[in-house]
TIMAR-473243 format. One record per atom (N, C-alpha, C): residue in three letters; x, y, z. Coordinates in steps of 0.02 Angstrom, whole numbers, plus 50000, padded with zeros to 5 digits. Atoms other than C-alpha are relative to their C-alpha. Layout:
<atoms>
alaXYZ/...
</atoms>
This chain:
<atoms>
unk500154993949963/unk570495310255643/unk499284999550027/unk500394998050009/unk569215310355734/unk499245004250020/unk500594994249997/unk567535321355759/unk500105005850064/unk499814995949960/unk568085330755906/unk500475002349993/unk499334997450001/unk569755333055870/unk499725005649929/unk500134994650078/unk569155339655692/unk499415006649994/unk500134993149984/unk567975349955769/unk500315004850024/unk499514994049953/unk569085359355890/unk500535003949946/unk499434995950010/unk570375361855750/unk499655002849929/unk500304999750078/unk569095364055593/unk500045009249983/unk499774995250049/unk569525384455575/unk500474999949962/unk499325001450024/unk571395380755571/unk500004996249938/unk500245004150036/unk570805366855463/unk500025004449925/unk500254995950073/unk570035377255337/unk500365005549982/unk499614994650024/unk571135391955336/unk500574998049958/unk499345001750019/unk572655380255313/unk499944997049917/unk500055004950063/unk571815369355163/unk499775004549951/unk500234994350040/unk571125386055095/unk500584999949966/unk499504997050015/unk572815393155094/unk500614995949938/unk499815003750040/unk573365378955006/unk499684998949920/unk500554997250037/unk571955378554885/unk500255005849959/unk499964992250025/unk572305395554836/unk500725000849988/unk499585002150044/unk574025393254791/unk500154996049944/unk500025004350071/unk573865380054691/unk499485004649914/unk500354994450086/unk572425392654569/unk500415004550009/unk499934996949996/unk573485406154608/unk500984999049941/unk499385001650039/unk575175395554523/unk499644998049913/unk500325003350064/unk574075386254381/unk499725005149954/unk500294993550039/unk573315404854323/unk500595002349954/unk499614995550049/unk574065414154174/unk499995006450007/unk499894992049999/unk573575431654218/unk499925000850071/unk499504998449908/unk574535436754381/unk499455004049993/unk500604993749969/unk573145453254401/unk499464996450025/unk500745002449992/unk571755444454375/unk500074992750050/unk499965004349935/unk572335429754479/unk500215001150057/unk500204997849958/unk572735440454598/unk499315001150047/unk500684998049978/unk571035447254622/unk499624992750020/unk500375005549994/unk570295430254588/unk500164997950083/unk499825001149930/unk571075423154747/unk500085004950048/unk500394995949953/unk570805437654825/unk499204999150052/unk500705003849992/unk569175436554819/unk499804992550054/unk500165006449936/unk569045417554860/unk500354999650066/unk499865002949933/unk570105421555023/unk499625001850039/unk500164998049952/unk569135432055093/unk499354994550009/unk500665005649985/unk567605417655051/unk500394996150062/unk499415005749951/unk568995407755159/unk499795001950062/unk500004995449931/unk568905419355305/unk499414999650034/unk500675000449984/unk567025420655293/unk499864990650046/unk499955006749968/unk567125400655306/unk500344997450071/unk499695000649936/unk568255399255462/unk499545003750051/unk500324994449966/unk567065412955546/unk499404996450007/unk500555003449965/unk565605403055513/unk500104994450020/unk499925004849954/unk566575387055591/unk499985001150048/unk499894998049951/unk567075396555743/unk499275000950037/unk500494997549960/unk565325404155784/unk499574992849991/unk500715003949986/unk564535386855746/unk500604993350073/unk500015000849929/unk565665379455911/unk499775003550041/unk500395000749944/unk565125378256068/unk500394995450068/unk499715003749910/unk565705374456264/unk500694999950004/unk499194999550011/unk567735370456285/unk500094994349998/unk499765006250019/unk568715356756229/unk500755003549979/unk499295003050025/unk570585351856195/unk500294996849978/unk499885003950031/unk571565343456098/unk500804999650010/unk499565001249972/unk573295336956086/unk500455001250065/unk499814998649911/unk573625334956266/unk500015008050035/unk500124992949965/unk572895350656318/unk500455006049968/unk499244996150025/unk574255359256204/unk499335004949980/unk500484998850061/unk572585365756094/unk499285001749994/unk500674996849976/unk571055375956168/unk499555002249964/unk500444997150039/unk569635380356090/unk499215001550049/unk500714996249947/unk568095392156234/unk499945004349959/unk500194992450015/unk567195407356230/unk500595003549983/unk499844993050016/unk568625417356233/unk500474998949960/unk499685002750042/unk569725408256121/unk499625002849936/unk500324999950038/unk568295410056003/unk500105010249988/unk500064993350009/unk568095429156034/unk500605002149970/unk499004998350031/unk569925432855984/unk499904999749917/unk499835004350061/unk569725422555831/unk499585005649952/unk500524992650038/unk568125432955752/unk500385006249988/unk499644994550033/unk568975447655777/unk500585003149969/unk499365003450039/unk570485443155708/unk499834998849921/unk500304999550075/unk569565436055540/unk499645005549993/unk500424994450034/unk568445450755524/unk500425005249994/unk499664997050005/unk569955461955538/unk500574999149931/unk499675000950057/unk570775452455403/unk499694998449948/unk500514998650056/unk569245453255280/unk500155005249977/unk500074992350036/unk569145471055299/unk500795003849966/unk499135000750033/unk571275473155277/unk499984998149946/unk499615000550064/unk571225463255130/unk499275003149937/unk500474998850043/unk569525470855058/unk500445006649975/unk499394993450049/unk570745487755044/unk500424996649973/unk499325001150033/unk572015478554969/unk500005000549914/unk500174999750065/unk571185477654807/unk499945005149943/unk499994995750063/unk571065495054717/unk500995002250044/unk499294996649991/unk572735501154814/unk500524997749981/unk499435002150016/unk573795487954755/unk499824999449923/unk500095000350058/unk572955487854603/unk500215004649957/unk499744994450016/unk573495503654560/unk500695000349980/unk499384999049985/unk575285501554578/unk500134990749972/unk499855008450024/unk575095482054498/unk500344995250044/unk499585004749947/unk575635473454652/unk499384995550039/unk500745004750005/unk573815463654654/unk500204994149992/unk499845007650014/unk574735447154663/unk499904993650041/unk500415003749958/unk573955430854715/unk500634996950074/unk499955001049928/unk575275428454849/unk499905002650061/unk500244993449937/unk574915442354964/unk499164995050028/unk500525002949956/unk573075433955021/unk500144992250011/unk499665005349973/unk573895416755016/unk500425002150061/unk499314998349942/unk575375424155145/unk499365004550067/unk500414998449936/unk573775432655258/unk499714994950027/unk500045004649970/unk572865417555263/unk500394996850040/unk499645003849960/unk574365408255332/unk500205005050078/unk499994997949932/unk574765423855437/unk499304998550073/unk500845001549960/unk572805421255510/unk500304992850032/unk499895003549959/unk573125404255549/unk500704995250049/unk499664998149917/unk574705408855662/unk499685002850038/unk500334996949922/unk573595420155751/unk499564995550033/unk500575003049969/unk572195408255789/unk500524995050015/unk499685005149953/unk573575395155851/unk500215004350051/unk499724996749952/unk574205408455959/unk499535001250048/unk500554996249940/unk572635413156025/unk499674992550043/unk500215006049951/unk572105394156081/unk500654996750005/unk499445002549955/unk573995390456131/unk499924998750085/unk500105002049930/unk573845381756297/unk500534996750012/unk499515003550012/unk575535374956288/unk500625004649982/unk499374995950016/unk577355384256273/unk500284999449905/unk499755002150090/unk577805375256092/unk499224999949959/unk500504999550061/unk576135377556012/unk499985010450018/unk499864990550002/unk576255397656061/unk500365002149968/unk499534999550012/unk577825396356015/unk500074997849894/unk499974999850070/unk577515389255820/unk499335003549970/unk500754995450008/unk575805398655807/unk500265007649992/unk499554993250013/unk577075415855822/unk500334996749952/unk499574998650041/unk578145410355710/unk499764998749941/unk500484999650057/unk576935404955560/unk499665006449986/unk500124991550034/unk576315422855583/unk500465003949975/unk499244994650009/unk578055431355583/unk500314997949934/unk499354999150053/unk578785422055436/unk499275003249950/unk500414994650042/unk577195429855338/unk499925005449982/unk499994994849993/unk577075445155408/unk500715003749983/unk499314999050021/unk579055447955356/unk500085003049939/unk500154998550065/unk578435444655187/unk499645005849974/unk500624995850036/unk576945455255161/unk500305007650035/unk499824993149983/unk577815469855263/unk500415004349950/unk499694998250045/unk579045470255133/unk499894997749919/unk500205002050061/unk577905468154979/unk500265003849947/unk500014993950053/unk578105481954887/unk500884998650002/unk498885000550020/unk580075476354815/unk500215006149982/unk499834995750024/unk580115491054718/unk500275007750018/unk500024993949951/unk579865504854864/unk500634996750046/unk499705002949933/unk581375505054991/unk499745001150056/unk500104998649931/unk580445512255129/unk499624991250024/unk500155005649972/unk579385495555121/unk500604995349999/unk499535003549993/unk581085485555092/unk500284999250073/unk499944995649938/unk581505495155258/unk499734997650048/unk500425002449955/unk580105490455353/unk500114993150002/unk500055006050002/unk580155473255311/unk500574994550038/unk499475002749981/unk581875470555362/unk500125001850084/unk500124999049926/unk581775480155516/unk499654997150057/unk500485004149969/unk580225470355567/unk500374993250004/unk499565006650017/unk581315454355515/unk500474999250054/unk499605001449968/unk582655457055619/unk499795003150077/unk500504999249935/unk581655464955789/unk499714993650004/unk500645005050005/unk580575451155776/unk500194995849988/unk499725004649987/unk581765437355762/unk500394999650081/unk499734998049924/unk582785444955934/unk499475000450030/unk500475002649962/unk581065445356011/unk499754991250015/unk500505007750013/unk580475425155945/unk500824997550053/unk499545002749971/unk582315421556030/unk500085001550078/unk500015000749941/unk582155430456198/unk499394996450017/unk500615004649948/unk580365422056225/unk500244993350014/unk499525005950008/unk581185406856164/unk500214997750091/unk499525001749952/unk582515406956294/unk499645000550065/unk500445001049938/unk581095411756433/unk499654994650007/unk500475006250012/unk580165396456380/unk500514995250034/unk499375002449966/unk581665388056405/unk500064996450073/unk499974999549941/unk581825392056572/unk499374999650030/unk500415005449949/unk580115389256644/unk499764993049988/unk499935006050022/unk580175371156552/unk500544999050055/unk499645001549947/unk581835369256656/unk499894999150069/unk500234999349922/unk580855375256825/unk499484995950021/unk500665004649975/unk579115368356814/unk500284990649949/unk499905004750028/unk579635352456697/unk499584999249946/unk500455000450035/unk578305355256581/unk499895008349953/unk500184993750049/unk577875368056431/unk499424999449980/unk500874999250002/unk575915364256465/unk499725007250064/unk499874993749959/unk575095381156547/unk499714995550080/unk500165004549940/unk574185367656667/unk500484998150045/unk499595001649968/unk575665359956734/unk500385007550022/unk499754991849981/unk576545377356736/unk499665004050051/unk500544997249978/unk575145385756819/unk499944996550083/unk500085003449935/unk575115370856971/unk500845001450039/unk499354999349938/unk577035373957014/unk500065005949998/unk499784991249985/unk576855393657006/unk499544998050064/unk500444999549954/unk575615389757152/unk500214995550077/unk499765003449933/unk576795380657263/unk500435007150035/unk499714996849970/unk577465392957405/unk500725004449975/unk499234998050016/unk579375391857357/unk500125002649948/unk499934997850036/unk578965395757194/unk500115007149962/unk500004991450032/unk578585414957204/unk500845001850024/unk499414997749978/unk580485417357253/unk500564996249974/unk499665004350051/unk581205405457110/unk500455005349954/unk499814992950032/unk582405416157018/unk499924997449897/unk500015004150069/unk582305402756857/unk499205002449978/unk500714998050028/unk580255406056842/unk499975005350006/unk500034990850009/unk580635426256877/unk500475000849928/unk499774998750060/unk581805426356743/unk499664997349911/unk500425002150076/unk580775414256611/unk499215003449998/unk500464993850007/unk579435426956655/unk499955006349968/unk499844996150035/unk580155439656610/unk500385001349928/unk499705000350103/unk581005435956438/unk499344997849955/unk500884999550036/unk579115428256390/unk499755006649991/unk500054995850028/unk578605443056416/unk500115005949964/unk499944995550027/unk579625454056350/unk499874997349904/unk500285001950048/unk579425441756184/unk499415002949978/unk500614997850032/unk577675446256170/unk499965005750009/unk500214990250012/unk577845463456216/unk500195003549955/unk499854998850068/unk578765466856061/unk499564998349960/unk500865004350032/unk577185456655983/unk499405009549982/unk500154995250021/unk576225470756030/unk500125007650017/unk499774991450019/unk577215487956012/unk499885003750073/unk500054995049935/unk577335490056205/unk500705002250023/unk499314996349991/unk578725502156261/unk500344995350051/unk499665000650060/unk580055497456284/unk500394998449942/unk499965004250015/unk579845486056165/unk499555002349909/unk500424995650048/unk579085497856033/unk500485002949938/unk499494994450064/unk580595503955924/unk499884999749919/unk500125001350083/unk580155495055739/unk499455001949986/unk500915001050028/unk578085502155761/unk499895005749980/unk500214992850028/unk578255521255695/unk500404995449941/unk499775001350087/unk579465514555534/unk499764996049973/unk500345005950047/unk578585498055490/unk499515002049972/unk500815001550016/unk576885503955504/unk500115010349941/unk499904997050055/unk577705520955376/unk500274995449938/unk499715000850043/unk578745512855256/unk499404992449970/unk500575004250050/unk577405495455241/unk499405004749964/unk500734997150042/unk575945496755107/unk499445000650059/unk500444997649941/unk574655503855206/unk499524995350020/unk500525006949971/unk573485489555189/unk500404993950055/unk499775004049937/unk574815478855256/unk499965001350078/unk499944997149910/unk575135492655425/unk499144996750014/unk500515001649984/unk573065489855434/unk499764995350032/unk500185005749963/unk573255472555448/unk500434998050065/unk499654999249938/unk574695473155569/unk500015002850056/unk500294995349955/unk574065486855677/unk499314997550029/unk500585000849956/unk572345477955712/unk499934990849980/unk500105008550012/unk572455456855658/unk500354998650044/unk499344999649956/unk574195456755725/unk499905001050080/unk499904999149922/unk574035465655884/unk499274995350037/unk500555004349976/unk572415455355931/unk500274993750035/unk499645007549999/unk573335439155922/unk500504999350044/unk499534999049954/unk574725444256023/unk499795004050059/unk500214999349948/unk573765452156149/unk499454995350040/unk500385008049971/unk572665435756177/unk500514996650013/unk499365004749969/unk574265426156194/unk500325003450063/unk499804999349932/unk574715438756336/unk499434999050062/unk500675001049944/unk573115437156431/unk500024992550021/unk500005008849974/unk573135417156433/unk500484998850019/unk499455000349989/unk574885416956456/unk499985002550064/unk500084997849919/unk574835425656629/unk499594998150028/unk500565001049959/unk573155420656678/unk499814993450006/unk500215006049998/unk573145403556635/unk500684994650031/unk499305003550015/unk575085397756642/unk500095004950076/unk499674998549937/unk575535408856804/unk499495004750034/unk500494994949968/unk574005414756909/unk500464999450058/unk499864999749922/unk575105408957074/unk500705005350005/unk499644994749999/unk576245422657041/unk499925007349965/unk500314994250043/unk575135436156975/unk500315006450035/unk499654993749967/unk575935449157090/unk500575002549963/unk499214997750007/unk577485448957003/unk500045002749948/unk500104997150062/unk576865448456842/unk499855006149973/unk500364994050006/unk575615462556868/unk500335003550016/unk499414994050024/unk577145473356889/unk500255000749959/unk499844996950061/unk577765471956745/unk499595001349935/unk500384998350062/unk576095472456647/unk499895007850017/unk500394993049971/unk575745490256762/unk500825003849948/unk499264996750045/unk577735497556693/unk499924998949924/unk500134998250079/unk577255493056515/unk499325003949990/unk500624994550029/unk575465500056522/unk500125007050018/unk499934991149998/unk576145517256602/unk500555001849963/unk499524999950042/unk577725515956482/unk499675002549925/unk500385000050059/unk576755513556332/unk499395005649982/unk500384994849989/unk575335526956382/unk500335007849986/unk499744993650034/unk576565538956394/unk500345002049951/unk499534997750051/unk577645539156253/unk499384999049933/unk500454997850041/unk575905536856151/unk499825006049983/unk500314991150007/unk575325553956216/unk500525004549972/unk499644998150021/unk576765559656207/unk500385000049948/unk499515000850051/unk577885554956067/unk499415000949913/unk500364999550074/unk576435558155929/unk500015006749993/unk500134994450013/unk576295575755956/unk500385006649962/unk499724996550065/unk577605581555847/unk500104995749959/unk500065003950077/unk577275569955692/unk499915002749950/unk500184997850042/unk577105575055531/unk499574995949953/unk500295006250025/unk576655558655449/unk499454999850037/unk500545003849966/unk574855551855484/unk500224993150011/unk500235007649988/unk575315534755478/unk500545000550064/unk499474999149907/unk576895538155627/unk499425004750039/unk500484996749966/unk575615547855694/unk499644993350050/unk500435007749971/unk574405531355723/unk500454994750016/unk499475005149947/unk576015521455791/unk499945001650041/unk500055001049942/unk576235529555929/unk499334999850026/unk500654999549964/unk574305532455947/unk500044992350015/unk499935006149984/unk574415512655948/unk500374996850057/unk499545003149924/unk575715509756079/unk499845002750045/unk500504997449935/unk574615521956191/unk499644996249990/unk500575003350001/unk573025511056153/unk500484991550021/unk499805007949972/unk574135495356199/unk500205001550085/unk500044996449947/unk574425504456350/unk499384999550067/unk500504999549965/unk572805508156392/unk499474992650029/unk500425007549987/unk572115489356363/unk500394996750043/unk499685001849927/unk573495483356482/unk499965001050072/unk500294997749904/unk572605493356627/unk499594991749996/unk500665006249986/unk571155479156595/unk500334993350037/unk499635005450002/unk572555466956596/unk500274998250097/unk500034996849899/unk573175474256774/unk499744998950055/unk500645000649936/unk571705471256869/unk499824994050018/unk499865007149992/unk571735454356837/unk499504998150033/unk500755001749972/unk569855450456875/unk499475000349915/unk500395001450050/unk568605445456772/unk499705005849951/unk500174993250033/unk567875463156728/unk500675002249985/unk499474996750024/unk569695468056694/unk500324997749934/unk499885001950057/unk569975455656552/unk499344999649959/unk500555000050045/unk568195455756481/unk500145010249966/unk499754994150027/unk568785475156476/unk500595000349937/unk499524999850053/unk570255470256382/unk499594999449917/unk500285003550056/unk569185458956245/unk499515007649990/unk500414994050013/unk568045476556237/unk500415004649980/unk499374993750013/unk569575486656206/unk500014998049933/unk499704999950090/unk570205478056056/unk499514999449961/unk500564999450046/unk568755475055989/unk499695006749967/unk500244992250029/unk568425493655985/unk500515002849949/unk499204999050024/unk570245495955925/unk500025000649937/unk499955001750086/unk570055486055772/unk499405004049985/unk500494998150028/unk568475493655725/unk500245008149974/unk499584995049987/unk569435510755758/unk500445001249924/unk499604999350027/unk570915508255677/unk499754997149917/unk500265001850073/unk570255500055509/unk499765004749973/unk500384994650036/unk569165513755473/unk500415006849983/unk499434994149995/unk570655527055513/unk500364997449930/unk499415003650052/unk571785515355399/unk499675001349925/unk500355000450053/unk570535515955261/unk499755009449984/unk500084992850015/unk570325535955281/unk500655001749963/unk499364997950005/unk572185537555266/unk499934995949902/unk499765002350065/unk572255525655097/unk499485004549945/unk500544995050034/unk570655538255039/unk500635006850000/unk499404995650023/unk572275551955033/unk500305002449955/unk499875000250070/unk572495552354846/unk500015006449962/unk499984994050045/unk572945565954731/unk500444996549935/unk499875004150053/unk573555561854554/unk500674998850013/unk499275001849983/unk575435560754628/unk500024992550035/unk500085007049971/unk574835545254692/unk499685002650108/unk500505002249932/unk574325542054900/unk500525004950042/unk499674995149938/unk574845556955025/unk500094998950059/unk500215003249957/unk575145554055195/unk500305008250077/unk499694993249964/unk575795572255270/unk499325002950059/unk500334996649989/unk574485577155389/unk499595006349999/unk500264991250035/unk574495596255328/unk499614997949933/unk500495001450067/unk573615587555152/unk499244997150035/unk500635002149998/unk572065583655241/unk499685010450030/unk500184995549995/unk572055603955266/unk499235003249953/unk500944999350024/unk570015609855240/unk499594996849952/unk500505008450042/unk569515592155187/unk499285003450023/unk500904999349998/unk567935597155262/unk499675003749961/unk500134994850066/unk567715611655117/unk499984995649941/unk499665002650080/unk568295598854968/unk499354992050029/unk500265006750017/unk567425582555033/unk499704998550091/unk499964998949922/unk566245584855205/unk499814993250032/unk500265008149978/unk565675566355209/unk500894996550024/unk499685003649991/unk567285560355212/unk500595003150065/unk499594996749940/unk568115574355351/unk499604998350047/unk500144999049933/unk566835571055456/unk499734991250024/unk499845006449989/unk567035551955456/unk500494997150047/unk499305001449966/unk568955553255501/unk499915005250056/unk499914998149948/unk568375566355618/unk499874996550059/unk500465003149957/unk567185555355709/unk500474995950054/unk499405002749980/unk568675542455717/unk500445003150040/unk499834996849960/unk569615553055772/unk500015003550095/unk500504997249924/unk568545559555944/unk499954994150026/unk500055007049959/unk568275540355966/unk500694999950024/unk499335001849966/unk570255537655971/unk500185003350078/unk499654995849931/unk570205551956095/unk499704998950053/unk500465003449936/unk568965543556211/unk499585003349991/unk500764995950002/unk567565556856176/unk499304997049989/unk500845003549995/unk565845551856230/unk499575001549947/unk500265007049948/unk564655545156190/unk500494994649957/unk499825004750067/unk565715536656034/unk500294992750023/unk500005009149966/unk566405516956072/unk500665004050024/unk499285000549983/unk568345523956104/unk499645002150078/unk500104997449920/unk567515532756276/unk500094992550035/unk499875008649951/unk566945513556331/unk500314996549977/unk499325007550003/unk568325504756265/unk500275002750085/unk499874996749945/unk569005517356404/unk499934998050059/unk500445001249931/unk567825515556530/unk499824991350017/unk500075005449989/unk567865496556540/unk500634998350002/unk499405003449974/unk569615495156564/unk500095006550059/unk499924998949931/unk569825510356687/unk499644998450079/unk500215001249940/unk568355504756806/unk500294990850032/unk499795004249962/unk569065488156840/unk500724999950054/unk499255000349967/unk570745493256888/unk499805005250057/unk500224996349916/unk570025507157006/unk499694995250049/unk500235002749986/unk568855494957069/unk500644991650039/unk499405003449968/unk570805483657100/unk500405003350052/unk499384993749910/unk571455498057232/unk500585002049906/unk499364997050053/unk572765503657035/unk499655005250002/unk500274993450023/unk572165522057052/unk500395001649983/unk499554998050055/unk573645526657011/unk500355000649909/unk499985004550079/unk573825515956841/unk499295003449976/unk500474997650024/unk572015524556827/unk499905006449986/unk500174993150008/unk572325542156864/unk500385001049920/unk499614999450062/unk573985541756719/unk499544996349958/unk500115000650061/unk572975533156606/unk499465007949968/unk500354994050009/unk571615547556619/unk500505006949984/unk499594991450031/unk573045563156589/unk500414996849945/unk499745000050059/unk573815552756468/unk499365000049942/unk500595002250039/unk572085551556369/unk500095009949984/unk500114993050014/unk571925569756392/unk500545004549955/unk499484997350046/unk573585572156321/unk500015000049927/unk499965003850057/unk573485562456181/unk499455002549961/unk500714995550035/unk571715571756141/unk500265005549969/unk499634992650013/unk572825586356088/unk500114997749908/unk499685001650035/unk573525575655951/unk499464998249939/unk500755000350061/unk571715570255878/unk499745004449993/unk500574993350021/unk570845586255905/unk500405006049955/unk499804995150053/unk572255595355805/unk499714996549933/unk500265003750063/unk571775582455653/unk499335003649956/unk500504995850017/unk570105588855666/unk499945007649988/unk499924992750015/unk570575606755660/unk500215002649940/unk499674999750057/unk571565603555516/unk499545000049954/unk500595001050038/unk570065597055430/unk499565006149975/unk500374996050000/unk568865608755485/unk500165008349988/unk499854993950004/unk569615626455497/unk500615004449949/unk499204995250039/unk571275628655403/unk499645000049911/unk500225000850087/unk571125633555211/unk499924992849986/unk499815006250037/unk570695620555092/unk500534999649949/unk499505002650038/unk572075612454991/unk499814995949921/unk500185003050063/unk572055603954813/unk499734994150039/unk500445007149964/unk570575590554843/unk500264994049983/unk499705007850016/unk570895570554856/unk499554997749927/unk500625005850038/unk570215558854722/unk499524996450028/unk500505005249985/unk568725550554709/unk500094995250055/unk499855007249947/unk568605538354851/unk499624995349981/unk500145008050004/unk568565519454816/unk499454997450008/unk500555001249963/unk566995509954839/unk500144996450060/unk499735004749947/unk568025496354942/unk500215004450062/unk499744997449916/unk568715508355056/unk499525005050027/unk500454994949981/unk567275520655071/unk499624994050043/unk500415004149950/unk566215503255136/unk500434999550049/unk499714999349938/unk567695499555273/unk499885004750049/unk499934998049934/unk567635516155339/unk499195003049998/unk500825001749972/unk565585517455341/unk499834995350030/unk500185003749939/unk565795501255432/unk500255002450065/unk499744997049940/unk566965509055556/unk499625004950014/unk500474993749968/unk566005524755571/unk499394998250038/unk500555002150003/unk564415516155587/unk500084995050064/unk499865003049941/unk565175505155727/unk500215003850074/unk499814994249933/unk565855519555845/unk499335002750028/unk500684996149976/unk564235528255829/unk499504997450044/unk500655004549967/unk563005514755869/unk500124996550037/unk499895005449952/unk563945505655999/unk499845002150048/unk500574997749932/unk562815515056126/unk499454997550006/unk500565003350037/unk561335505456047/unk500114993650052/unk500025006049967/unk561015488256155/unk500254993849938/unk499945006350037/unk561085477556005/unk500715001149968/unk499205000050009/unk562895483155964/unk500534999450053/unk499735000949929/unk563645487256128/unk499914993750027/unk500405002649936/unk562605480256248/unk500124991449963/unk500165006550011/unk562835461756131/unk500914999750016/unk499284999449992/unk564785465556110/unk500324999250071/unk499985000649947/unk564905468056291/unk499904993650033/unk500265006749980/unk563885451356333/unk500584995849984/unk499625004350044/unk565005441456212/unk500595001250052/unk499374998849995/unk566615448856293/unk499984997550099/unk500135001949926/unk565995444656475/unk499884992749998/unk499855008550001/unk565685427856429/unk500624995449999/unk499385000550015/unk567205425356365/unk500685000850049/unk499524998549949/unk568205433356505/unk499934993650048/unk500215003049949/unk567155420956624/unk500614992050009/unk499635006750022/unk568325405656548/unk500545002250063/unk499324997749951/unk569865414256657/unk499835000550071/unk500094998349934/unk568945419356807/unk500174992650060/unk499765004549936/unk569275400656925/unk500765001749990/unk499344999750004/unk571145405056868/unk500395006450038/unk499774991150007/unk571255423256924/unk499914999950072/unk500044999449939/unk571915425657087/unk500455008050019/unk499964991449994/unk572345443257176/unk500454997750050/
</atoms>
């Protein structure tokens, strides 16, 4: 192997030999709890380690015949991807502990899910996209349906199992077919025969277009392609929805960005119709379909398949400020959603973990640090200035206005407003209605998650949070811009 190749692949590297690693102490241990935790512990050292491989590359390079990318924005993906699955499995530790399901395969089965996502995210190639999803999916199968004992997670797990095999089979069969058309399942070669004339009126590369993407649009929970993301993300352990709701959708929304932008810029017209029908699809049945929930965690599904929505405007515009908007979206997302996820597992009363929205009735009376945390969250989800959800916002609607999509810009703006209905009751609940029997103590592990999330919404007005986040995500976009044609 050697030195270039082992640089380009040295996260994968380390995640994979970790993951290995850590089965082996995790089989040779005598006490399942405590070797739980133990390898707990050392995965997330794992994570840390892949994080500081990633940030110590530099420039772009490839490897097995271009199948195997590693730039800026490859890189950006990746970070927030591991830092999303730090903070996921840092809750995992008193909540499963509780309920004795602290067992060392669960951070063995994330690691491996992690490094499907980071093959997915430097897939430059149809069959490395293609086994980079499915090393995540047979994980994520697992850990959805950890909890044996609960059927709702049995439920989820199976539901996710069988969605999510009929998705890996229609991309499949789209792969298929533009291998049949262009001759090649590299996005290079792909990418040079979408750019011959005859091509935009091929009905073999319109159709393996469209089954790709509807593959990954099931990936991430875009309508209508959304049906398994209110029951998975109730019936999984909540740490799992956490990590599926913000590791997950990362990974699969970097595989749609390179995937169109790198593999078929000479037919971006065609595409960008069907990314504009899933982002106003997905927008609206966000705003809409949350507002009679009762559940918090179906609550934050559909809020999720609106926010996949909304980062698909960026996608839309298909210009450099429109995908550096994207990489600014999720990034806000995860920061978002982690801290929400980690309010919700703070839910506790001695019946064990609540999840009814009417039980967070005059939290702000019983516990005001912690109502006005999830409120904060909250006002961000709803775009409210100055907090980061506004400019996740505002960096994906000004590019697409700035593309002639006012339309795709005005609906995202009344679906935002809609959907504000659905967070600002949360907060009402909090703040004004009686208080209710108070939660337990909150965790130290999950009280730091969501003081990092809080602490990230707030200050991403600050230059050295924003203003660096921003930089990073414009660099990153820059990799796509010779590819991106209008």
């Amino acid at each position: 192997m050697d030195s270039a190749l082992l640089h380009t692949i040295l996260p994968e590297l380390i995640l994979a030999v970790g993951a290995l690693a850590l089965l082996m102490v995790g089989v040779f241990s005598s006490n399942g709890e405590a070797a739980g935790r133990l390898v707990g512990w050392l995965a997330i050292a794992v994570f840390v380690a892949a994080i500081i491989a990633i940030l110590e590359q530099s420039g772009v390079s490839s490897v097995f015949e271009s199948a195997f990318v590693s730039d800026p924005l490859t890189r950006f993906f990746k970070i927030v991807i591991l830092v999303a699955a730090v903070l996921s499995l840092l809750l995992t530790f008193d909540d499963f502990g509780r309920i004795k399901l602290m067992l060392f395969e669960y951070p063995v089965l994330m690691i491996l899910a992690a490094v499907g996502m980071l093959m997915m995210v430097s897939a430059n190639d149809l069959i490395a996209l293609y086994l980079g999803l499915e090393l995540q999916n047979l994980a994520l199968y697992v850990i959805a349906a950890f909890r044996r004992d609960n059927i709702r997670s049995s439920e989820a797990g199976l539901k996710y199992f069988v969605l999510s095999a009929l998705a890996s089979g229609l991309l499949l069969y789209g792969a298929s077919m533009l291998y049949g058309v262009t001759g090649s399942t590299g996005y290079v070669a792909i990418a040079a025969a979408s750019r011959v004339p005859e091509m935009a009126s091929n009905i073999g590369l319109m159709v393996g277009l469209v089954f790709v993407l509807v593959g990954i649009a099931f990936k991430i929970a875009a309508v209508p392609f959304h049906m398994w993301t209110p029951d998975v993300y109730q019936g999984a352990p909540t740490p799992v929805t956490t990590f599926l709701a913000s590791a997950s959708k990362v990974a699969a929304m970097a595989m749609i960005v390179r995937f169109t932008q790198a593999a078929l810029p000479g037919i971006s017209g065609e595409w960008r119709q069907i990314i504009i029908f899933l982002s106003i699809a997905s927008m609206a049945l966000g705003a809409f379909g949350a507002i009679g929930q009762t559940d918090i965690k179906r609550l934050l599904a559909y809020s999720a398949i609106g926010h996949v929505g909304f980062a698909l405007i960026g996608l839309a515009a298909n210009n450099t400020e429109g995908t550096a908007g994207v990489l600014i979206y999720l990034a806000i997302y995860v920061g978002m959603t982690l801290g929400t996820f980690a309010c919700v597992l703070a839910m506790r009363r001695n019946g064990g973990n609540v999840e009814n929205i009417e039980d967070l009735s005059g939290l702000a009376k019983t516990d005001l640090t912690y109502a006005s945390i999830l409120g904060m969250l909250m006002f961000s989800l709803a775009g409210i200035p100055p907090l980061a959800g506004f400019w996740a916002k505002w960096y994906v609607f000004l590019p697409a206005i700035k593309a002639g999509l006012y339309p795709l810009a005005v609906i995202g703006v009344v679906t935002s407003v809609v959907g504000a209905f659905y967070y600002l009751r949360i907060v009402k609940i909090m703040f004004f209605d009686d208080a209710t029997e108070a939660f337990l103590p909150r965790e130290n592990k999950t009280s730091v998650v969501m003081g990092l999330s809080a602490a990230f919404i707030l200050l991403f007005v600050l230059p050295y949070v924003g203003g660096t986040l921003v930089d990073a995500a414009s660099a990153a976009a820059a990799v796509l811009a010779p590819l991106q044609t209008l």
